[in-house]
Phi, psi and omega in degrees: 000126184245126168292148202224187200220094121114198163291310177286329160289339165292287165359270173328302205274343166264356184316302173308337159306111148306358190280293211276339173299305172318321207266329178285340170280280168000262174342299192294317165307333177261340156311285180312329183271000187030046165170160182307172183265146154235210190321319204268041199218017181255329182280303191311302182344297152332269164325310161281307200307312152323274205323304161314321168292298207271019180250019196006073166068044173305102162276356164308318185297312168325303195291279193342271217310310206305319184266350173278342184303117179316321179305331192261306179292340160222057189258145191275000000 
């Protein structure tokens, strides 16, 4: 637990979790997808939640996997 000054530093510091980094792809997924996610829906996920990290913490990288992931691009 780190001490913090106020809303915006409370923010930065969960900004910094990997718990919330995961958790804003998991939200961007049932957004995009219009519905929770199910079983087959843990590999996009996967996928984005990499793509995010490793876009150091981009959301342009986020947007990219979601709309290049084959689950997103041939969903009925």
């Amino acid at each position: 637990n780190e001490p913090f000054s106020g809303v915006r530093q409370l923010s930065s510091l969960v900004a910094q979790t990997r718990s919330a980094q995961d958790c804003l792809a998991v939200q961007y997924f049932r957004h995009s997808y219009g519905h929770l996610e199910a079983e087959g829906g843990s590999c996009a996920i996967s996928a984005m939640q990499q793509a995010f990290q490793n876009g150091q913490l981009s959301f342009r990288a986020l947007l990219t996997e979601t709309l290049a992931h084959e689950s997103f691009t041939r969903r009925k």
